[in-house]
Rosetta silent file (secondary structure, phi, psi, omega in degrees, C-alpha in Angstrom):
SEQUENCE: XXXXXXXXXXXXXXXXXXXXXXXXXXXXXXXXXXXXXXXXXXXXXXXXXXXXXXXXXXXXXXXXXXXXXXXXXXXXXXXXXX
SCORE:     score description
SCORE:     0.000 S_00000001
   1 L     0.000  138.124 -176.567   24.474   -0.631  -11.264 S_00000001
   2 L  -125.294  106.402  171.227   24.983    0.943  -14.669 S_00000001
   3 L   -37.359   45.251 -159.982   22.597    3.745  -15.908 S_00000001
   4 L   -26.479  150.697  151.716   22.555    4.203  -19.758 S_00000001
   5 L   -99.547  135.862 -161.395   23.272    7.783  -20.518 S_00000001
   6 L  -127.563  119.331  177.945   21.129    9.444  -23.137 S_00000001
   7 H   -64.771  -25.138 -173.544   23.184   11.815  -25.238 S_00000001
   8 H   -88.149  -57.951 -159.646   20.204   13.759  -26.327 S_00000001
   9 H   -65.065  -21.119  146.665   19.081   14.738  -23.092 S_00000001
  10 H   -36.417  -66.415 -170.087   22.760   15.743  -22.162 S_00000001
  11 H   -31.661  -56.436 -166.219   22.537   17.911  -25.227 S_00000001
  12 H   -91.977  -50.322  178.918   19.295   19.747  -24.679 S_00000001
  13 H   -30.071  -24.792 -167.756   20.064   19.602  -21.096 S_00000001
  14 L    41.380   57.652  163.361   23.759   21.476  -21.144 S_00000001
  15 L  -111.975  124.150  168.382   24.206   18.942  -18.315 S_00000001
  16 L   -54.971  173.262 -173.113   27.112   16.589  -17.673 S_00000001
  17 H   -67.812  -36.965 -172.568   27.188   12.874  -18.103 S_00000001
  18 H   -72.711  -11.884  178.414   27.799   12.537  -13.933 S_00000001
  19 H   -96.396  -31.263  172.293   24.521   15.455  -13.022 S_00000001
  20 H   -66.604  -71.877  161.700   22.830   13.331  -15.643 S_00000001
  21 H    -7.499  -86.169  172.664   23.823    9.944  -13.641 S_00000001
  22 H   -38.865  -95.747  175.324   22.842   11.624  -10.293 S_00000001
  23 H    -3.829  -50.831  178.800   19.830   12.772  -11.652 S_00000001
  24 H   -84.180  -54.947  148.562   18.757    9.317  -12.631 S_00000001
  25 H   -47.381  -29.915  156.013   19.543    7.494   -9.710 S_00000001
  26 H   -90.259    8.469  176.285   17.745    9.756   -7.812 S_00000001
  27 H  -110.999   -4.562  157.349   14.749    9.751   -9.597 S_00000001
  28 H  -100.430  -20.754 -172.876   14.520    5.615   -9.639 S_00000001
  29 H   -65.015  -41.430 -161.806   16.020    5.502   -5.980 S_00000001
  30 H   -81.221  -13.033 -166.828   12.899    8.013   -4.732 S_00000001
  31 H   -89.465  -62.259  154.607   10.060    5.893   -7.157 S_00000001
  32 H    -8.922  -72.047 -144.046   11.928    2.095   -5.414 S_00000001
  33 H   -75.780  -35.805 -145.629   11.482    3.816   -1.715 S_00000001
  34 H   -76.978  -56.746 -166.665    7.916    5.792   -3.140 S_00000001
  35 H   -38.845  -62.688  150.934    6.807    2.239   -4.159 S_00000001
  36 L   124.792   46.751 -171.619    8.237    0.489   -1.072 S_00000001
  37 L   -87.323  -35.025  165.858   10.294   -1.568   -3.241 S_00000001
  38 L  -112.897  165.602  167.423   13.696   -0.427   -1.020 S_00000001
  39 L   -89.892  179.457 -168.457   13.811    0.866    2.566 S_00000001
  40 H   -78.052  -35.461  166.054   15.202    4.356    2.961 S_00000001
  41 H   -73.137  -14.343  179.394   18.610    3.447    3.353 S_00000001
  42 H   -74.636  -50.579 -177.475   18.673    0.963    0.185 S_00000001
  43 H   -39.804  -66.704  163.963   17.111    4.434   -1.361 S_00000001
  44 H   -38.530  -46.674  174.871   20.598    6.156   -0.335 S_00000001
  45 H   -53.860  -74.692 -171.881   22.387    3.384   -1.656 S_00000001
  46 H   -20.207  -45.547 -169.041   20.930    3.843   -5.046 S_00000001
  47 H   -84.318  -41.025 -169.533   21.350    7.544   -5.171 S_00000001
  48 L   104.035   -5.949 -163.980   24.855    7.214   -4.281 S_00000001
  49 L  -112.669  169.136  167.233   24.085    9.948   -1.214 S_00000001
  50 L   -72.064  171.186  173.420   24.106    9.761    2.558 S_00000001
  51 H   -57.127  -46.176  175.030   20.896    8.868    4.276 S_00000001
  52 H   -57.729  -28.064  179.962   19.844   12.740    5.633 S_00000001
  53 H   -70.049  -45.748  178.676   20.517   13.381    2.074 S_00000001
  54 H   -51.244  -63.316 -151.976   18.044   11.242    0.779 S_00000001
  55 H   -59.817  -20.731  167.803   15.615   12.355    2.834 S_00000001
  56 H   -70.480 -105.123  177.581   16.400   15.764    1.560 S_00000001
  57 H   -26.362  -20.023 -171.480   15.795   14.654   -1.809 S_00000001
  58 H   -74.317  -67.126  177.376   12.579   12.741   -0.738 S_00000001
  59 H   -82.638    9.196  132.158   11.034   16.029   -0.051 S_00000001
  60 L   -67.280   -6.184  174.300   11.919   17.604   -2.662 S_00000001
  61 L  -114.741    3.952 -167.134   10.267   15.487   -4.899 S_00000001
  62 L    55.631   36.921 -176.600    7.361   15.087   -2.476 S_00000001
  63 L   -97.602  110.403  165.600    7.503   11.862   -1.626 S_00000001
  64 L   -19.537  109.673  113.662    6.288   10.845    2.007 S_00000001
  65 L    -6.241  -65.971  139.885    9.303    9.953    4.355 S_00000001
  66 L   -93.944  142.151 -172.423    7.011    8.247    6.639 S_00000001
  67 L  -124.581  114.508  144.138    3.719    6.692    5.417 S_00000001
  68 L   -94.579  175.815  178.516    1.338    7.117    8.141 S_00000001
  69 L  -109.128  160.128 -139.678   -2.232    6.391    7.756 S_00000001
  70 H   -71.884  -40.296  174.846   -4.688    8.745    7.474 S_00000001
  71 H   -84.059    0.623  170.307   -5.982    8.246   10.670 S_00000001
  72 H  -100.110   44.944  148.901   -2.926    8.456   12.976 S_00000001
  73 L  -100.932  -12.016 -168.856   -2.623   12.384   11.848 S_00000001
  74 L   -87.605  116.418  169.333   -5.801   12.798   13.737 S_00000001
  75 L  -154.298  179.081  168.471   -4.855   13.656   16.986 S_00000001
  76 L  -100.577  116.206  173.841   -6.313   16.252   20.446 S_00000001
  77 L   -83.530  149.561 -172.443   -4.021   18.648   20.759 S_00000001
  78 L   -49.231  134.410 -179.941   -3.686   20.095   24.313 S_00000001
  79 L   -89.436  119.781  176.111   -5.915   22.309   25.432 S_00000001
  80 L   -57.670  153.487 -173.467   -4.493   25.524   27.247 S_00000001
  81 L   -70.778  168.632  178.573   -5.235   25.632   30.794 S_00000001
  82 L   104.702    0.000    0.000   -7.936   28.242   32.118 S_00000001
């Protein structure tokens, strides 16, 4: 897949063309998996990274890993004995 580079954003950026690349694949790879347009490993593909890595990147951008629904965080936690 080939990424236009945008020279002005190099510019103001003081960033190379390949942290600019990287950059950009990981910010359409995490919007694809935020979407659910890829799975997590197609997400890794995108980015060019390993999978743990994505996942790394996932939360850093704050994107859910797992999408549970609201109501399976609801849960009884044990009650101490006594």
């Amino acid at each position: 897949m080939e990424i236009p580079r945008f020279d002005q954003m190099m510019l103001t950026s003081g960033r190379s063309a390949e942290e600019v690349d990287r950059d950009l694949r990981l910010l359409l790879a995490g919007k694809l998996f935020e979407r659910g347009r890829v799975s997590l490993g197609q997400a890794a593909e995108v980015a060019g990274i390993a999978l743990l890595a994505m996942m790394d990147e996932l939360g850093r951008m704050r994107a859910a890993v797992i999408d549970h629904e609201p109501e399976e965080h609801a849960f009884d936690a044990p009650r101490p004995a006594g």
